[in-house]
N, C-alpha and C positions, 0 to 999 in steps of 0.2 A: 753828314753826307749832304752836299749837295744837288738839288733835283734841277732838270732841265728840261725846259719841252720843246716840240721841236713839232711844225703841220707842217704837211705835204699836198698838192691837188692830185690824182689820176682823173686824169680827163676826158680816157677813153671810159666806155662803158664794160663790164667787165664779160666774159665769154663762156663762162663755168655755169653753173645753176642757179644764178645769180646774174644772170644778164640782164632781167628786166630792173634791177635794181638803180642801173642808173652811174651817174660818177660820182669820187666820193672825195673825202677828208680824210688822211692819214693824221691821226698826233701819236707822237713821239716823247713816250717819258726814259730820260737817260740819265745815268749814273754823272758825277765829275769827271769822268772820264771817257767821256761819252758811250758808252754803252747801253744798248736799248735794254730798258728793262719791261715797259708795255710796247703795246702798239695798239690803237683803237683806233675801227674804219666806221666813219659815218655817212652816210648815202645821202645823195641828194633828194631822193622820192621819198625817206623819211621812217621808209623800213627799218627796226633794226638789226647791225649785224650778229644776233643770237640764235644758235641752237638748244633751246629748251632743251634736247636730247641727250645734247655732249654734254649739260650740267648734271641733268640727273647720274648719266652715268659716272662723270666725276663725285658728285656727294655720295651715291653708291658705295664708289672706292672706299672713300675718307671715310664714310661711316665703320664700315665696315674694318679698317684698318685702325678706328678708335676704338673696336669690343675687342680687335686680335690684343692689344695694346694695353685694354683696361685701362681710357682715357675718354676726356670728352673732346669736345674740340667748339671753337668759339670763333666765328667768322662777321665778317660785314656781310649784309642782305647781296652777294654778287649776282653780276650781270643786271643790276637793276641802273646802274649811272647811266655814263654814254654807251653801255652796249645798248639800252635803250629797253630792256626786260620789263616784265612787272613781275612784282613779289609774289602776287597769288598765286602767277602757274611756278613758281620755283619753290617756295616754304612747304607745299602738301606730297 
């Protein structure tokens, strides 16, 4: 399979909870076929675009969907790239 990526500017500043954040950087990683299969926003002020919250609740799931399963499960350190994360507050 071939990977493609693909940056965008939004130039406006944005108007949601997230306003003082600033403009940002879209990339685009897409299939040969072009279909999006990421999307990672990077801000100009250098915040990153993470909710600690929505991970925990996501590994919550997954953990717990590998004891229903009697499975483990083996991932990369997420949200630490350009979501911009650090590992500490994610791994405890």
């Amino acid at each position: 399979m071939t990977t493609q990526y693909y940056k965008g500017h939004f130039d406006e500043p944005r108007t949601e909870k997230t306003e003082g954040w600033g403009t940002c950087d879209y990339y685009f990683e897409t299939n040969q076929d072009g279909e999006v299969l990421r999307q990672i926003e990077v801000y100009k002020n250098g915040n990153a675009p993470i909710r600690y919250d929505a991970i925990l609740l996501g590994l919550e799931k997954v953990g717990q969907f590998a004891i229903d399963k009697k499975t483990t499960v083996h991932m990369p350190r997420i949200g630490c790239g350009l979501a911009g994360g650090t590992w500490d507050k994610i791994e405890p």
